[in-house]
N, C-alpha and C positions, 0 to 999 in steps of 0.2 A: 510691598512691605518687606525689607530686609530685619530678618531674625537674626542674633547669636548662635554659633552653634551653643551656648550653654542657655538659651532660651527656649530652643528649637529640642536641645535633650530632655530641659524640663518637662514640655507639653508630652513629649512620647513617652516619658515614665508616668505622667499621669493618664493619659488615655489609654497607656497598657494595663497600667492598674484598675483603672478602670472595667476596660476590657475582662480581666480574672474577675473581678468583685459581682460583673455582672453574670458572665457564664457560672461560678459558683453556686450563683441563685436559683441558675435554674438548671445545674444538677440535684442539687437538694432539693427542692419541688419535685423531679421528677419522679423518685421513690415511693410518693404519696401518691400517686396516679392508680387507677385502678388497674391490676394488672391478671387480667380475664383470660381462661386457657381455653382449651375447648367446649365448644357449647357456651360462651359468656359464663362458665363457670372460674369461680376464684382460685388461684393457683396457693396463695397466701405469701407469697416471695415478699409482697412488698409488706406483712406486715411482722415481719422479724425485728427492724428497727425499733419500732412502736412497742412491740412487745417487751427486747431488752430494755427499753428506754421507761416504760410503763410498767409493764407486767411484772417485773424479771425480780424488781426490789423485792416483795412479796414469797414469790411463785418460785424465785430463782430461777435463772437460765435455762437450765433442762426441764423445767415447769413442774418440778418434784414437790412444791409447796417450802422450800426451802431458804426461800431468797432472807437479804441482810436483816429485813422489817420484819420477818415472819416472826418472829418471837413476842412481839411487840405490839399482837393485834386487840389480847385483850386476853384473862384468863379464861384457856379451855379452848381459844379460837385458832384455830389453825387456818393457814392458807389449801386451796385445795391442790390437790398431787392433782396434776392435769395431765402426768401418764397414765394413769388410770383407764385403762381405756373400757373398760367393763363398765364403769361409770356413766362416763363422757360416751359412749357407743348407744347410750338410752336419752342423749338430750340431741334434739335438732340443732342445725345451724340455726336456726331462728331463733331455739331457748337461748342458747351460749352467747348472741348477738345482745340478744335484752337483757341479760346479767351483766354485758361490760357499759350496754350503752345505758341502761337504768339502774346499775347495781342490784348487787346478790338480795338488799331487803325488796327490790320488784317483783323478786322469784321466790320470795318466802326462805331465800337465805340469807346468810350471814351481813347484816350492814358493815361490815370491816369492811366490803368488796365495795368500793367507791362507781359512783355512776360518773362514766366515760364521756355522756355527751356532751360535754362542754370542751374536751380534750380531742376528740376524734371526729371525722366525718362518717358518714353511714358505711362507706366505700372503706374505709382504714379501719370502720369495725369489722366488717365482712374477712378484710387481709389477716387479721387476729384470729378471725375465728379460725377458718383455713389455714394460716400458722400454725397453731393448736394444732388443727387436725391432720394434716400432713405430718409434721417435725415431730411434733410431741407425743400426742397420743398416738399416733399413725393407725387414727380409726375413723369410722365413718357410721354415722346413725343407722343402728340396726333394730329399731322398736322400742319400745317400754317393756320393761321386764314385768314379767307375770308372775 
Protein backbone atom coordinates (compact mmCIF):
# COMPACT_ATOMS: atom_id res chain seq x y z
CA UNK A 1 0.00 0.00 0.00
CA UNK A 2 1.70 3.35 -1.07
CA UNK A 3 0.67 6.47 1.18
CA UNK A 4 1.13 10.28 0.58
CA UNK A 5 3.41 11.80 2.51
CA UNK A 6 0.34 14.28 3.48
CA UNK A 7 -1.63 10.89 4.28
CA UNK A 8 1.10 9.31 6.09
CA UNK A 9 1.45 13.01 8.23
CA UNK A 10 -2.24 12.84 8.78
CA UNK A 11 -2.42 9.35 10.39
CA UNK A 12 0.78 10.35 12.82
CA UNK A 13 -0.96 13.53 13.98
CA UNK A 14 -3.86 11.65 14.84
CA UNK A 15 -2.22 8.60 16.60
CA UNK A 16 -0.07 11.28 18.53
CA UNK A 17 -3.04 12.97 19.57
CA UNK A 18 -4.21 10.19 20.38
CA UNK A 19 -1.28 9.09 22.13
CA UNK A 20 -1.56 12.69 24.61
CA UNK A 21 -5.41 12.26 24.98
CA UNK A 22 -4.77 8.81 26.25
CA UNK A 23 -1.74 9.21 28.59
CA UNK A 24 -3.71 12.46 29.99
CA UNK A 25 -6.21 10.00 31.20
CA UNK A 26 -4.41 8.44 33.08
CA UNK A 27 -2.44 10.84 34.71
CA UNK A 28 -5.63 12.39 35.97
CA UNK A 29 -6.79 9.03 37.44
CA UNK A 30 -3.74 8.68 38.97
CA UNK A 31 -4.14 11.30 41.67
CA UNK A 32 -7.33 9.37 42.92
CA UNK A 33 -5.39 6.43 43.87
CA UNK A 34 -4.94 5.70 47.32
CA UNK A 35 -1.91 7.08 48.38
CA UNK A 36 -0.85 4.89 51.87
CA UNK A 37 2.45 5.95 53.84
CA UNK A 38 3.72 3.94 56.35
CA UNK A 39 1.85 1.38 58.06
CA UNK A 40 -1.05 1.55 55.12
CA UNK A 41 -1.72 4.79 56.73
CA UNK A 42 -3.06 7.78 54.55
CA UNK A 43 -0.59 10.41 53.86
CA UNK A 44 -3.68 12.89 52.45
CA UNK A 45 -1.35 14.15 49.37
CA UNK A 46 -3.91 12.77 47.12
CA UNK A 47 -6.75 14.56 48.58
CA UNK A 48 -5.80 18.26 48.29
CA UNK A 49 -7.27 18.26 44.60
CA UNK A 50 -10.75 17.08 45.94
CA UNK A 51 -10.54 19.26 48.65
CA UNK A 52 -9.88 22.70 46.61
CA UNK A 53 -12.21 21.31 44.11
CA UNK A 54 -15.00 20.39 46.81
CA UNK A 55 -14.14 21.52 50.10
CA UNK A 56 -12.46 24.90 49.39
CA UNK A 57 -15.94 26.77 48.00
CA UNK A 58 -17.26 26.62 51.62
CA UNK A 59 -14.24 26.10 54.06
CA UNK A 60 -11.89 28.19 51.61
CA UNK A 61 -8.50 27.06 50.80
CA UNK A 62 -6.62 27.43 54.15
CA UNK A 63 -9.87 25.61 55.63
CA UNK A 64 -10.59 28.74 57.84
CA UNK A 65 -14.45 28.32 57.07
CA UNK A 66 -14.09 31.21 54.65
CA UNK A 67 -14.51 30.10 51.12
CA UNK A 68 -16.65 32.19 48.27
CA UNK A 69 -20.15 30.17 49.41
CA UNK A 70 -19.55 30.60 53.10
CA UNK A 71 -21.90 33.50 53.47
CA UNK A 72 -24.42 31.83 51.77
CA UNK A 73 -25.18 28.90 53.85
CA UNK A 74 -28.14 30.15 55.54
CA UNK A 75 -28.70 32.75 58.49
CA UNK A 76 -26.44 32.03 61.63
CA UNK A 77 -24.68 29.09 59.71
CA UNK A 78 -21.09 29.26 59.23
CA UNK A 79 -18.68 26.89 57.59
CA UNK A 80 -16.48 25.13 60.06
CA UNK A 81 -12.73 26.88 60.61
CA UNK A 82 -11.05 23.19 60.11
CA UNK A 83 -7.91 24.97 61.73
CA UNK A 84 -9.23 24.66 64.69
CA UNK A 85 -7.31 22.07 65.82
CA UNK A 86 -8.63 21.87 69.58
CA UNK A 87 -11.87 21.01 67.84
CA UNK A 88 -10.99 18.68 65.08
CA UNK A 89 -8.21 17.03 67.84
CA UNK A 90 -11.60 15.64 69.68
CA UNK A 91 -13.21 13.91 66.52
CA UNK A 92 -11.58 10.59 64.94
CA UNK A 93 -10.75 9.87 61.46
CA UNK A 94 -13.81 7.82 61.36
CA UNK A 95 -16.18 10.96 62.67
CA UNK A 96 -14.54 13.46 60.05
CA UNK A 97 -14.95 10.39 57.28
CA UNK A 98 -18.94 10.25 58.04
CA UNK A 99 -19.47 13.99 58.08
CA UNK A 100 -18.06 14.38 54.46
CA UNK A 101 -19.28 10.86 53.24
CA UNK A 102 -23.01 11.33 54.99
CA UNK A 103 -22.94 14.90 55.75
CA UNK A 104 -22.79 17.12 58.97
CA UNK A 105 -26.94 16.28 59.47
CA UNK A 106 -25.43 12.27 60.15
CA UNK A 107 -23.47 13.68 62.93
CA UNK A 108 -26.11 15.90 64.37
CA UNK A 109 -24.55 18.83 62.53
CA UNK A 110 -25.25 21.45 60.30
CA UNK A 111 -27.32 19.97 56.94
CA UNK A 112 -25.40 22.93 54.89
CA UNK A 113 -22.48 20.11 55.05
CA UNK A 114 -23.67 18.21 51.97
CA UNK A 115 -23.12 14.16 51.93
CA UNK A 116 -20.05 13.34 49.72
CA UNK A 117 -20.99 9.80 48.85
CA UNK A 118 -22.11 10.12 45.60
CA UNK A 119 -18.97 12.68 44.80
CA UNK A 120 -16.11 10.51 46.35
CA UNK A 121 -14.84 7.08 46.89
CA UNK A 122 -14.28 5.57 50.47
CA UNK A 123 -10.37 5.88 49.68
CA UNK A 124 -10.71 9.92 48.39
CA UNK A 125 -12.76 10.35 51.75
CA UNK A 126 -10.01 8.90 53.84
CA UNK A 127 -7.18 11.45 51.47
CA UNK A 128 -9.63 14.50 52.77
CA UNK A 129 -9.59 13.62 55.96
CA UNK A 130 -5.82 13.30 56.10
CA UNK A 131 -5.58 16.44 54.12
CA UNK A 132 -7.37 18.14 56.96
CA UNK A 133 -5.27 16.62 59.20
CA UNK A 134 -1.75 17.04 57.98
CA UNK A 135 -2.20 20.60 55.96
CA UNK A 136 -4.87 22.20 57.94
CA UNK A 137 -5.30 21.55 61.18
CA UNK A 138 -1.92 19.87 61.58
CA UNK A 139 -3.57 17.77 64.33
CA UNK A 140 -4.15 14.33 65.14
CA UNK A 141 -7.13 12.77 67.45
CA UNK A 142 -6.19 13.24 70.89
CA UNK A 143 -9.70 12.15 72.96
CA UNK A 144 -12.95 13.65 73.75
CA UNK A 145 -12.73 16.57 75.92
CA UNK A 146 -13.82 16.13 79.57
Amino acid sequence: MNMTPFRAGTISIFLFAGLIAFSGAAISAEKFKADPGSNATWTGEGGLDNFVGTCAPCHGEGGKGDGMLAESLGEGVKARDLTDAKYLSTKTDDELFKVVKFGGASVKLSDAMPPQKDTFTDAEIKQIVQYVRNSICKCKYEGKKK
